[in-house]
VOVEX-465049 format. One record per residue: residue in three letters; y, z, x of N, C-alpha, C in turn. Coordinates in Angstrom, 2 decimals, padded with zeros to 5 digits. Example, Ala and Ser with C-alpha at 12.3 -4.5 7.8 and 13.67 -1.06 7.14 Angstrom:
% VOVEX-465049
[rec "ALA"; [-005.69; 007.80; 013.19]; [-004.50; 007.80; 012.30]; [-003.30; 007.80; 013.20]]
[rec "SER"; [-002.25; 007.08; 012.85]; [-001.06; 007.14; 013.67]; [000.03; 007.87; 012.90]]
//
This chain:
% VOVEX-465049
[rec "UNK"; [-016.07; 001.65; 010.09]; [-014.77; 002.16; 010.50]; [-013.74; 001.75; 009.46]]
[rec "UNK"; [-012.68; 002.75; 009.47]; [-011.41; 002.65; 008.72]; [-010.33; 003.17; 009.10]]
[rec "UNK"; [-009.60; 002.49; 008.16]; [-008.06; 003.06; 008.24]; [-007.27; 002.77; 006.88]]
[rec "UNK"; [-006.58; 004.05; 006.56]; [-005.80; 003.77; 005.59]; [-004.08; 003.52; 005.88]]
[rec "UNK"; [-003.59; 002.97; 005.40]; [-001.97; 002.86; 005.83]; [-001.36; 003.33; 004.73]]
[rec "UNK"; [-000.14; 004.12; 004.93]; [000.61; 004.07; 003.97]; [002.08; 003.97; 003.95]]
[rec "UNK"; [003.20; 003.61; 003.17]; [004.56; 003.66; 003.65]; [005.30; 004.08; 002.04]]
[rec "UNK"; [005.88; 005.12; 002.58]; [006.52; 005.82; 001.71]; [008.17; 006.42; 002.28]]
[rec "UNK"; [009.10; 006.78; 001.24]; [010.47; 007.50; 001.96]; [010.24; 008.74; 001.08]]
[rec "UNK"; [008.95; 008.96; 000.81]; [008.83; 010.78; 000.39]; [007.66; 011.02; 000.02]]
[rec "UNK"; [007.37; 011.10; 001.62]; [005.78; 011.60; 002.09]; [005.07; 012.47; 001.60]]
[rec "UNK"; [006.45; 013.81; 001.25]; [005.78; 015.05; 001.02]; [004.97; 014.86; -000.64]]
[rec "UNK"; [005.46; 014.08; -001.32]; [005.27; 013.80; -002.84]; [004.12; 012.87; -002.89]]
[rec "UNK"; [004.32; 011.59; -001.89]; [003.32; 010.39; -002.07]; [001.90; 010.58; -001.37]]
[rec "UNK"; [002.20; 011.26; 000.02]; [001.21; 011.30; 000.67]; [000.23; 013.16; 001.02]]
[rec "UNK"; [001.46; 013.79; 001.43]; [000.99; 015.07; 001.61]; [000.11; 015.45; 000.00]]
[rec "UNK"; [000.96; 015.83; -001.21]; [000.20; 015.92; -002.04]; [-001.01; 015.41; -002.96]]
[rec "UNK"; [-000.83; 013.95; -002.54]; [-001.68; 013.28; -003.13]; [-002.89; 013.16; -002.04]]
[rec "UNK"; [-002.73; 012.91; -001.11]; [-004.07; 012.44; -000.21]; [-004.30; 013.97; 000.55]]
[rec "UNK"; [-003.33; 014.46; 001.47]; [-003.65; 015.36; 002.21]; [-003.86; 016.88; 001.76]]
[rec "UNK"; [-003.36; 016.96; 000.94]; [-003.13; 018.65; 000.43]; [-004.62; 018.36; -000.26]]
[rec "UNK"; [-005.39; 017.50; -001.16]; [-006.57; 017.17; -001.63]; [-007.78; 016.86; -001.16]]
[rec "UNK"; [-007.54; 016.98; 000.38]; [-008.20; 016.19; 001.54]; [-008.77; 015.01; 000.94]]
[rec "UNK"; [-008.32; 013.94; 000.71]; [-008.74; 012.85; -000.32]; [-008.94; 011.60; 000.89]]
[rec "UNK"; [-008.68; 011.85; 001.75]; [-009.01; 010.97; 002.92]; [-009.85; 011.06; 003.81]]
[rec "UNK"; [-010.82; 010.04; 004.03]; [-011.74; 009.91; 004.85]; [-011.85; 009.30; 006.54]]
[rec "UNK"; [-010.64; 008.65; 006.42]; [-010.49; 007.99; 007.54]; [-009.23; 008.51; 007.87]]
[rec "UNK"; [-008.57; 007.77; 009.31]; [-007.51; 007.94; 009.99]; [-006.45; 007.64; 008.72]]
[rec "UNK"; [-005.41; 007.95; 008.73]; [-004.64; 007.46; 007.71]; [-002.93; 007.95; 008.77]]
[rec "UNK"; [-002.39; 006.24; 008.54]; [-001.51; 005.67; 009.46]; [-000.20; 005.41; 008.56]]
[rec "UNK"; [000.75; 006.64; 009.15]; [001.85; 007.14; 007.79]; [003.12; 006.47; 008.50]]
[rec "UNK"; [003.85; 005.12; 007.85]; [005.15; 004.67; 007.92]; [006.01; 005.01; 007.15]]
[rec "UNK"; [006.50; 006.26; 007.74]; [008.02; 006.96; 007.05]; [009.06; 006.65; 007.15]]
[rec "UNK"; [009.77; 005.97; 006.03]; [010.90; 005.18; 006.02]; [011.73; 006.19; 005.37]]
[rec "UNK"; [011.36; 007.67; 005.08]; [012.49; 008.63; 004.89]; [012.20; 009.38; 006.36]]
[rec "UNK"; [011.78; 009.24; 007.20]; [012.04; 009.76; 008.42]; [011.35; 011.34; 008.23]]
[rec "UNK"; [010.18; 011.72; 007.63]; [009.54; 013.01; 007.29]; [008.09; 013.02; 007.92]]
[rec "UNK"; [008.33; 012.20; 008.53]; [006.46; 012.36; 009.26]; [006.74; 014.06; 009.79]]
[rec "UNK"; [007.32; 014.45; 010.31]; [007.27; 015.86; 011.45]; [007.03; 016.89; 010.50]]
[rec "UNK"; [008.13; 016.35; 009.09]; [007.68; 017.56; 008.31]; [006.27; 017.67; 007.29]]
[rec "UNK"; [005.53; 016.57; 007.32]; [004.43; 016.63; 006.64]; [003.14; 017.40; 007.98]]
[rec "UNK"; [003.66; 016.66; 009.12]; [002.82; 017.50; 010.15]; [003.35; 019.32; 010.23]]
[rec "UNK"; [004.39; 019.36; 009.90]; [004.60; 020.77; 010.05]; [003.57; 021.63; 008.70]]
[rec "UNK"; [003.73; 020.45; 007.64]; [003.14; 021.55; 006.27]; [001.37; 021.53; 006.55]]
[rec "UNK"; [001.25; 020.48; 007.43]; [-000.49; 020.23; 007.52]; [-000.37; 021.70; 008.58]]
[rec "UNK"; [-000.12; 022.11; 009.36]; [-000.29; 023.47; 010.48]; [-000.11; 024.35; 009.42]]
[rec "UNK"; [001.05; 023.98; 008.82]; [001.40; 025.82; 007.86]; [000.19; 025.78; 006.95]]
[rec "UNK"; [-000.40; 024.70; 006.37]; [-001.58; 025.11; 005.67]; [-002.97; 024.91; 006.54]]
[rec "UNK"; [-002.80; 024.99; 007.45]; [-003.80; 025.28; 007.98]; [-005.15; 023.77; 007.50]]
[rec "UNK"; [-004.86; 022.49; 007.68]; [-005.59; 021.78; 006.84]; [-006.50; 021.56; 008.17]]
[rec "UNK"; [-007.61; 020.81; 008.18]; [-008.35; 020.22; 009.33]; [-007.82; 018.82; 009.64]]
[rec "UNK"; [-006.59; 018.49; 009.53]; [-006.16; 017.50; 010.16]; [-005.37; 017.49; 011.54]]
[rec "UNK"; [-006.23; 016.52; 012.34]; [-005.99; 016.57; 013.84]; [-004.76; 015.73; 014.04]]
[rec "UNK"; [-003.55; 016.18; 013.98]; [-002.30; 015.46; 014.23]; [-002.47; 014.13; 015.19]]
[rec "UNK"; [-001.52; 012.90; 014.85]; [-002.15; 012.00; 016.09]; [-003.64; 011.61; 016.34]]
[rec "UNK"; [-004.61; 011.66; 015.44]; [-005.64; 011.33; 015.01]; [-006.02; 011.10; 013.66]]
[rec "UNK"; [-006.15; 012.24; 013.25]; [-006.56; 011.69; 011.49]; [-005.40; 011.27; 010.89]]
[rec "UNK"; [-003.91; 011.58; 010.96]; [-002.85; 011.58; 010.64]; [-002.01; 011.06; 012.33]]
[rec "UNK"; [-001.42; 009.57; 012.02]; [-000.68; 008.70; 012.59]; [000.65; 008.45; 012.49]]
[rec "UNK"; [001.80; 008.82; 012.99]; [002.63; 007.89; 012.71]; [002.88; 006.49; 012.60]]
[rec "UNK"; [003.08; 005.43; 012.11]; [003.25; 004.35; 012.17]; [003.69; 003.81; 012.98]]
[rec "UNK"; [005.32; 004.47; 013.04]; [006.15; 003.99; 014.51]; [005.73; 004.73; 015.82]]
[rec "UNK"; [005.15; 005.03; 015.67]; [004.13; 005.86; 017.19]; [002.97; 004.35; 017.46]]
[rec "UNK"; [002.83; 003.69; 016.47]; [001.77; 003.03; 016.61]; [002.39; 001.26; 016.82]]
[rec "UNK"; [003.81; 000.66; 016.01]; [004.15; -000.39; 015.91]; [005.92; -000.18; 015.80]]
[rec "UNK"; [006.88; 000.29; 016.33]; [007.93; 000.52; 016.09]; [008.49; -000.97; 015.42]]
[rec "UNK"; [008.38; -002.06; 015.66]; [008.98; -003.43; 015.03]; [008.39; -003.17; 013.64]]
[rec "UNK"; [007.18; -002.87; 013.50]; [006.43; -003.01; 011.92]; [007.17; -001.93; 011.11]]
[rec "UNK"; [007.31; -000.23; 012.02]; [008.22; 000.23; 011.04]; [009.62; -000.02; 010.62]]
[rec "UNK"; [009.95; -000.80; 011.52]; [011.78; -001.30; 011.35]; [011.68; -002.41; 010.41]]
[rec "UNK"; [010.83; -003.32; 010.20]; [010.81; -004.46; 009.46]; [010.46; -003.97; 008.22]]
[rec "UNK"; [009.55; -002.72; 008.18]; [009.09; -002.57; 006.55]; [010.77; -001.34; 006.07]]
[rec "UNK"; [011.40; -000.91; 007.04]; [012.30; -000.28; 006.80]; [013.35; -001.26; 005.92]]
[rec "UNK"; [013.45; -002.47; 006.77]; [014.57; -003.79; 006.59]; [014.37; -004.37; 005.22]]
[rec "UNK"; [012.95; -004.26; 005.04]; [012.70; -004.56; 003.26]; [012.74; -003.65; 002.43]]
[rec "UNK"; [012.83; -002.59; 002.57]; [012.56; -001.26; 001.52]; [013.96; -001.26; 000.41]]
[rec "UNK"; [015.29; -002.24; 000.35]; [015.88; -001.82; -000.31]; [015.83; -003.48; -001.02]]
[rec "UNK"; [015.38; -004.33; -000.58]; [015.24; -005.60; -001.53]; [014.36; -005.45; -002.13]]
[rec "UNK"; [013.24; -004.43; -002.22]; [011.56; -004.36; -002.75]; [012.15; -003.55; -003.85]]
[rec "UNK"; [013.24; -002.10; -003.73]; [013.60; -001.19; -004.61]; [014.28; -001.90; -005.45]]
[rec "UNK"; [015.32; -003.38; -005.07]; [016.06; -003.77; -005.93]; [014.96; -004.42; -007.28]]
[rec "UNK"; [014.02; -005.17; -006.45]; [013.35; -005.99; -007.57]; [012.24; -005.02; -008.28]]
[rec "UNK"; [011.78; -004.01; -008.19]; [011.38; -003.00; -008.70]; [011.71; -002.62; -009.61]]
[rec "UNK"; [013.18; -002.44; -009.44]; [014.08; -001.81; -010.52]; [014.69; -002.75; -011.67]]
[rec "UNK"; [014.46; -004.10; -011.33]; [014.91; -005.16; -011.85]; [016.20; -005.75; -011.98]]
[rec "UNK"; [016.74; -004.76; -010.75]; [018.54; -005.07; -010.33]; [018.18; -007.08; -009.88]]
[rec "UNK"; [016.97; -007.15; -008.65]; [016.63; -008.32; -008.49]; [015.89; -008.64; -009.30]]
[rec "UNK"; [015.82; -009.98; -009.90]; [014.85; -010.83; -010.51]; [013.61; -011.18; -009.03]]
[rec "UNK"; [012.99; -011.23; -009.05]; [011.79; -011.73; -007.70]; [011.48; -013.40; -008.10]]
[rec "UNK"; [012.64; -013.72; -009.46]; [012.18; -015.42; -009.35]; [013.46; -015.99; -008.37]]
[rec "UNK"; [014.49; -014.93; -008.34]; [015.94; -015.67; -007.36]; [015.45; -015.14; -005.72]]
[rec "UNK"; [014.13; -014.61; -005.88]; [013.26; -015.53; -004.45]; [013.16; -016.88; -003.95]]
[rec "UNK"; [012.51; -017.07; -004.80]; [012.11; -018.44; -004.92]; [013.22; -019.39; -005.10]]
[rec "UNK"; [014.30; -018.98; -005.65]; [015.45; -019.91; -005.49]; [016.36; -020.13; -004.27]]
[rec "UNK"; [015.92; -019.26; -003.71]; [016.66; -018.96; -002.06]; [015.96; -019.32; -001.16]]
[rec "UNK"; [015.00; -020.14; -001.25]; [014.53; -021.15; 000.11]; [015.65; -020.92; 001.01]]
[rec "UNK"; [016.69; -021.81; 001.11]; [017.10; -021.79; 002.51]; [017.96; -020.18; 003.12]]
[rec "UNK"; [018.29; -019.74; 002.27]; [019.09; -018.31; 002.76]; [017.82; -017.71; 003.18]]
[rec "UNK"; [016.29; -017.61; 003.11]; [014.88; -016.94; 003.47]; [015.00; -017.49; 004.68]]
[rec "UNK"; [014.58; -018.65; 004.94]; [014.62; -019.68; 005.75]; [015.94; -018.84; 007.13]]
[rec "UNK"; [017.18; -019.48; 006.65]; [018.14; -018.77; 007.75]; [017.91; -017.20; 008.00]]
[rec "UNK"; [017.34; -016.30; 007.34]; [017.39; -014.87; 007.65]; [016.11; -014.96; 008.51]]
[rec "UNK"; [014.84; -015.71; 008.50]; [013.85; -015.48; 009.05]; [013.50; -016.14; 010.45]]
[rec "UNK"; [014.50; -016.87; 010.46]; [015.23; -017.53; 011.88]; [015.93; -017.00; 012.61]]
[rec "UNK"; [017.00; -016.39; 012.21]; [017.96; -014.88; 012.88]; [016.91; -013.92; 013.54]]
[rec "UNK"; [015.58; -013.46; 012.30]; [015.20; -012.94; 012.71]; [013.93; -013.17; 014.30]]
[rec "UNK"; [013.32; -014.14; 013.98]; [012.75; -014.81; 014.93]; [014.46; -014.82; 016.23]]
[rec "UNK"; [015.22; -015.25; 015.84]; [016.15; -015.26; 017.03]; [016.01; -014.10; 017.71]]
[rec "UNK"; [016.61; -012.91; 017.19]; [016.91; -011.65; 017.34]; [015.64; -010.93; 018.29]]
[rec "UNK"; [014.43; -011.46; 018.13]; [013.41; -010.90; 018.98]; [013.03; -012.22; 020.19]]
[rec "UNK"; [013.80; -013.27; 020.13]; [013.56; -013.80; 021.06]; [014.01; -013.73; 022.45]]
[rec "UNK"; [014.07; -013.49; 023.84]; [014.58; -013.40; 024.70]; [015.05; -014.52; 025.56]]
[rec "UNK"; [014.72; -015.79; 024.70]; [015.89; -017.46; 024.71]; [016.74; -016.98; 024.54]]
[rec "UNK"; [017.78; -018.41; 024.68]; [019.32; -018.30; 024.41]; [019.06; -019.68; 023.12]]
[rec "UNK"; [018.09; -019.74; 022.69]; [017.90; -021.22; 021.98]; [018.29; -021.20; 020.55]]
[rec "UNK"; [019.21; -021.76; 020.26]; [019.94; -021.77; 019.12]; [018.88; -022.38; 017.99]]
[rec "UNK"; [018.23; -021.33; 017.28]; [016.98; -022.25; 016.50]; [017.24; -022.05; 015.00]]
[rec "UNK"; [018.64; -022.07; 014.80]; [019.22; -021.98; 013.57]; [019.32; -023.69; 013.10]]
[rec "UNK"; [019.19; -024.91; 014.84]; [019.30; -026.14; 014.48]; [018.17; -026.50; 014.58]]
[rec "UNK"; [016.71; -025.74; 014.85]; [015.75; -026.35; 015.09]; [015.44; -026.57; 013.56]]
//
């Protein structure tokens, strides 16, 4: 058994043409659209008539983990910065504690305490 994942903000370019229009996939393949185009890659799989069973061979992501697509959404423009080399990825590593406080907020933010664990 398999699964492929993928996360892209331009499906029609990364994924439709490359994997699906080629049928280049063998397994389920589990699409996190962070340009918000899953409907229209399912619309071009019907207009071409491909053998892909919507919601089976082809997944939405946030159909499947809505927190996982919001979190990989929440990184998609610090990943583009250091990509591009606007960020250095070594003033990571220099930001221990600002990582630290954002990943605590975030742990806060899904907690349903009132526990202030910004002092823990």
């Amino acid at each position: 058994a398999g699964l492929q994942i993928k996360v892209s903000r331009d499906g029609f370019n990364y994924v439709y043409r490359k994997d699906i229009a080629r049928s280049k996939y063998e397994v389920p393949l589990v699409y996190f659209d962070l340009g918000n185009d899953f409907q229209d890659l399912a619309n071009a799989i019907y207009r071409d008539d491909r053998n892909v069973d919507i919601g089976y061979d082809f997944i939405r992501g946030s159909d499947i983990n809505f927190d996982i697509h919001e979190q990989l959404y929440s990184y998609y423009f610090l990943l583009r910065s250091i990509l591009k080399g606007i960020f250095p990825i070594q003033n990571l590593l220099n930001y221990d504690e600002v990582l630290n406080v954002s990943i605590k907020l975030d742990l806060q933010e899904r907690s349903d305490s009132y526990v202030n664990i910004l002092q823990v």
